[in-house]
C-alpha positions in Angstrom: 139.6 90.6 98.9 136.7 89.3 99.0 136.0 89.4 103.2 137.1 93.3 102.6 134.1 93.8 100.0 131.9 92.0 102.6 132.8 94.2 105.4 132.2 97.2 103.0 129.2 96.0 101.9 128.1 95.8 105.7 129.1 99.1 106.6 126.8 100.4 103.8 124.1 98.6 105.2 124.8 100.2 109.1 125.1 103.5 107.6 121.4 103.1 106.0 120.1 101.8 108.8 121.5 105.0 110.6 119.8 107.3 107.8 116.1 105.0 108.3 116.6 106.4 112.1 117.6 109.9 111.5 114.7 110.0 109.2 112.2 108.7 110.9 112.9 110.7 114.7 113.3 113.6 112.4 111.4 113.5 109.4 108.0 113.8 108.5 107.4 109.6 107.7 106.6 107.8 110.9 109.3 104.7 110.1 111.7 106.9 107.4 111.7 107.6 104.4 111.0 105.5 101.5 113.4 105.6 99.2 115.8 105.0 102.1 113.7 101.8 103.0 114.3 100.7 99.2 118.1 101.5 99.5 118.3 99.5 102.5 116.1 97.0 100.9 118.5 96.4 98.2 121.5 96.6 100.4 120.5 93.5 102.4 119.6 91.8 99.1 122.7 92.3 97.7 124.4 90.9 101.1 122.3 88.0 101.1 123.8 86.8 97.7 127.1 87.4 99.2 126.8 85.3 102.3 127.1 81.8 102.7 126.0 80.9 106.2 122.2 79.6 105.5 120.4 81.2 108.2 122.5 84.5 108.1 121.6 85.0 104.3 117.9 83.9 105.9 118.4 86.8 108.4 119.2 89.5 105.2 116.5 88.1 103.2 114.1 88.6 105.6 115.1 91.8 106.7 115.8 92.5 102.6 111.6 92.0 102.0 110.6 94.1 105.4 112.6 97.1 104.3 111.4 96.8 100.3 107.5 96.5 102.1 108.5 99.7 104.0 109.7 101.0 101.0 105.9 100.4 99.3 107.8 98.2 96.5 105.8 95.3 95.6 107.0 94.4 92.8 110.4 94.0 93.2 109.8 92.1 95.9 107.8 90.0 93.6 111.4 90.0 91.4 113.2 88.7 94.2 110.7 86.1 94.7 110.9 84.7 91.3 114.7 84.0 91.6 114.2 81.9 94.6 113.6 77.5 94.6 109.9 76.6 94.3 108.5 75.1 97.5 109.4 71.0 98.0 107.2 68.0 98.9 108.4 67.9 101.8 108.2 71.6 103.1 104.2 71.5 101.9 103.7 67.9 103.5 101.5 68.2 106.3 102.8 68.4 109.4 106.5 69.2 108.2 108.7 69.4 110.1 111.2 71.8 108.0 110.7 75.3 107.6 108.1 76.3 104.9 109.8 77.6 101.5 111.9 80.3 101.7 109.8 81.8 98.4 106.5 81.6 100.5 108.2 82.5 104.0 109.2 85.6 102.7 105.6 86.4 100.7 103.6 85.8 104.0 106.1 88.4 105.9 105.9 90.7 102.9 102.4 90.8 103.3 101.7 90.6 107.3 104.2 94.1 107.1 102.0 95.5 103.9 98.7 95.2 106.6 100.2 95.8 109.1 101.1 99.2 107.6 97.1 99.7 106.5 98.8 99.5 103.2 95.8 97.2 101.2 97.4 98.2 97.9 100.7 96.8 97.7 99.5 94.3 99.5 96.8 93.1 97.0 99.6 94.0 94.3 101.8 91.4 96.2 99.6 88.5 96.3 98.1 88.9 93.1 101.7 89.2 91.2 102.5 85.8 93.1 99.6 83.8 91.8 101.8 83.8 88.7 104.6 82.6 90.1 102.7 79.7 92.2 103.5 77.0 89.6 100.5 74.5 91.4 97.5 74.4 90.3 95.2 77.5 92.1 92.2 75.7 92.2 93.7 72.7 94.0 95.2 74.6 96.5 92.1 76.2 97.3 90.6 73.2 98.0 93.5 71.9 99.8 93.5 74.7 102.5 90.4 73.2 104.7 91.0 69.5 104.2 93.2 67.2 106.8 93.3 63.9 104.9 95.1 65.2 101.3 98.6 65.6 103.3 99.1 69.0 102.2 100.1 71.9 104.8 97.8 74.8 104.1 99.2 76.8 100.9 100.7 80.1 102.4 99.0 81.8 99.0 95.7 81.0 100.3 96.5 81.9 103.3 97.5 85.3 102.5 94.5 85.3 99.6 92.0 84.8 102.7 94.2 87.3 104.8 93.8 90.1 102.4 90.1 89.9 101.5 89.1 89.7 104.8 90.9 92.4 106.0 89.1 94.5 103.2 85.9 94.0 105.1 84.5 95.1 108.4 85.3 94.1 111.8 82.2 91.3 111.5 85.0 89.4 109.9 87.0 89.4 113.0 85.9 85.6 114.0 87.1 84.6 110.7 90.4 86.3 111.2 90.5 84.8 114.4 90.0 81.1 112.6 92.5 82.0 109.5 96.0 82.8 112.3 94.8 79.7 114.5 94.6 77.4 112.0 98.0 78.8 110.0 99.8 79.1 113.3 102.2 75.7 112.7 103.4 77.4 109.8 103.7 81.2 111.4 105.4 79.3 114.4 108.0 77.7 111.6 109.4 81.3 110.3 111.9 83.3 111.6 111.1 86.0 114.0 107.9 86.6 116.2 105.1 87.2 113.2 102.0 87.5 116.2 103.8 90.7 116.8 102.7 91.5 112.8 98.9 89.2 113.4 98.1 91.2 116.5 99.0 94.4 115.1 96.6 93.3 112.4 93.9 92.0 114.6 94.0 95.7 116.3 93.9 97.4 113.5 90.6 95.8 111.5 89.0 94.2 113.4 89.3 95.9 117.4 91.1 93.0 118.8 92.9 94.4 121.4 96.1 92.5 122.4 97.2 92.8 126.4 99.3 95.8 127.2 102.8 93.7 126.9 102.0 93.0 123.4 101.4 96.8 122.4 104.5 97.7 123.5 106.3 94.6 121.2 104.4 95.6 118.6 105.4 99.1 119.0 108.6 98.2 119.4 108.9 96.1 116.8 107.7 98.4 114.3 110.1 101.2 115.5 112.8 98.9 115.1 112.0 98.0 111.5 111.8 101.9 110.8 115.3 102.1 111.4 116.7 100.4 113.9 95.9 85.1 117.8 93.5 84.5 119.5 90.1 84.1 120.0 87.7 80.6 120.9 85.3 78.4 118.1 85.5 77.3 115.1 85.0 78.5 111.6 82.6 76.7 109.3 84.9 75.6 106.5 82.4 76.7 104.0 82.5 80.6 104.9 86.1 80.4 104.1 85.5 78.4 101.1 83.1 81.0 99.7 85.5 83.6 100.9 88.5 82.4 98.9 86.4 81.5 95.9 85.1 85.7 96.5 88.3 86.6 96.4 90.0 84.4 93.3 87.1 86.0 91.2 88.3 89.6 91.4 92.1 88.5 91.0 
């Protein structure tokens, strides 16, 4: 039946997650083993298609893109992204007050875990392959991101765009980091799960942001449990960004 297949299907997944935790207390990879990652990847992918509660397939799908980023696989999540709804008017209205697209959700917690990881290669892969799936016009959403009066919420492409190059700079960026989280936080606030775990981690690692104690021990925590088991005053002058984004559309 088909309840049986589900439970089946579940008890495939549990069983990977158990191998992720063998392998990374035991192994030589801090969070597991890779091609375990892109096992388990595909496993909650697989379930997600099965389910029919929305926010438990949101659940797999998330967790579906975390293990596949583990796993150093960005292009298949850029498969999986393709088969998913473009975003709506009204979830890139500003000031929404539905959750962004699921399609651009699960890009900007693709690439927060790529960073997070140090891992600037998939993650440039990432958000490069999804400028050709972004069906609006590039240019107008790089103009969009700094405006208030076009009634568009900030594009999470640009937003991981800007996220990306300035990460691949030095820690004299770390204002402009600062700027780029508050300024994105409606949208971070609107996804599921605690993404400033993943944007302090981030902040720590380029650019010597150090989080209080309580946070290192989430982030910590966090991380060990995807391995198997903001901040900051001032504003940003708009036209650093602007230059920043147009820096970084050049080379992709």
């Amino acid at each position: 039946s088909g309840a049986e297949a589900l439970r089946l299907e579940r008890l495939q997944k549990d069983w990977l997650l158990e191998a992720i935790s063998w392998s990374s207390d035991l192994g030589t990879v801090k969070y597991g083993h890779s091609k375990l990652h892109e096992l388990c990847g595909h496993q909650y992918w697989k379930l997600q298609g099965l389910e029919e509660d929305s926010d438990e397939r949101g659940e797999l799908q998330c967790d579906a893109v975390q293990h596949m980023a583990l796993a150093e696989q960005p292009n298949m999540i850029l498969e999986w992204l393709k088969t998913l709804k473009k975003p709506t008017e009204e979830e890139t209205a500003l000031g929404h007050t539905c959750p962004p697209a699921v399609r651009d959700g699960l890009l900007t917690r693709a690439n927060l875990v790529f960073l997070s990881l140090e891992n600037l290669r998939d993650a440039y892969a990432l958000v490069k392959g999804y400028t050709e799936i972004e069906e609006r016009d590039i240019q107008m959403l790089q103009n969009s991101y700094t405006k208030k009066d076009d009634g568009l919420a900030p594009s999470h492409l640009m937003f991981n765009t800007m996220l990306l190059r300035i990460c691949q700079n030095d820690t004299r960026t770390g204002p402009l980091f600062q700027w780029l989280i508050r300024s994105f936080k409606r949208e971070l606030d609107k996804l599921p799960g605690n993404l400033s775990i993943l944007t302090t981690k981030i902040g720590k690692i380029y650019f010597n942001i150090q989080p209080p104690p309580s946070m290192m021990n989430m982030m910590e925590n966090m991380m060990g449990m995807m391995g198997g088991g903001g901040g900051g005053g001032g504003g940003m002058n708009p036209a650093m960004m602007q230059a920043a984004l147009a820096q970084m559309q050049g080379q992709m």
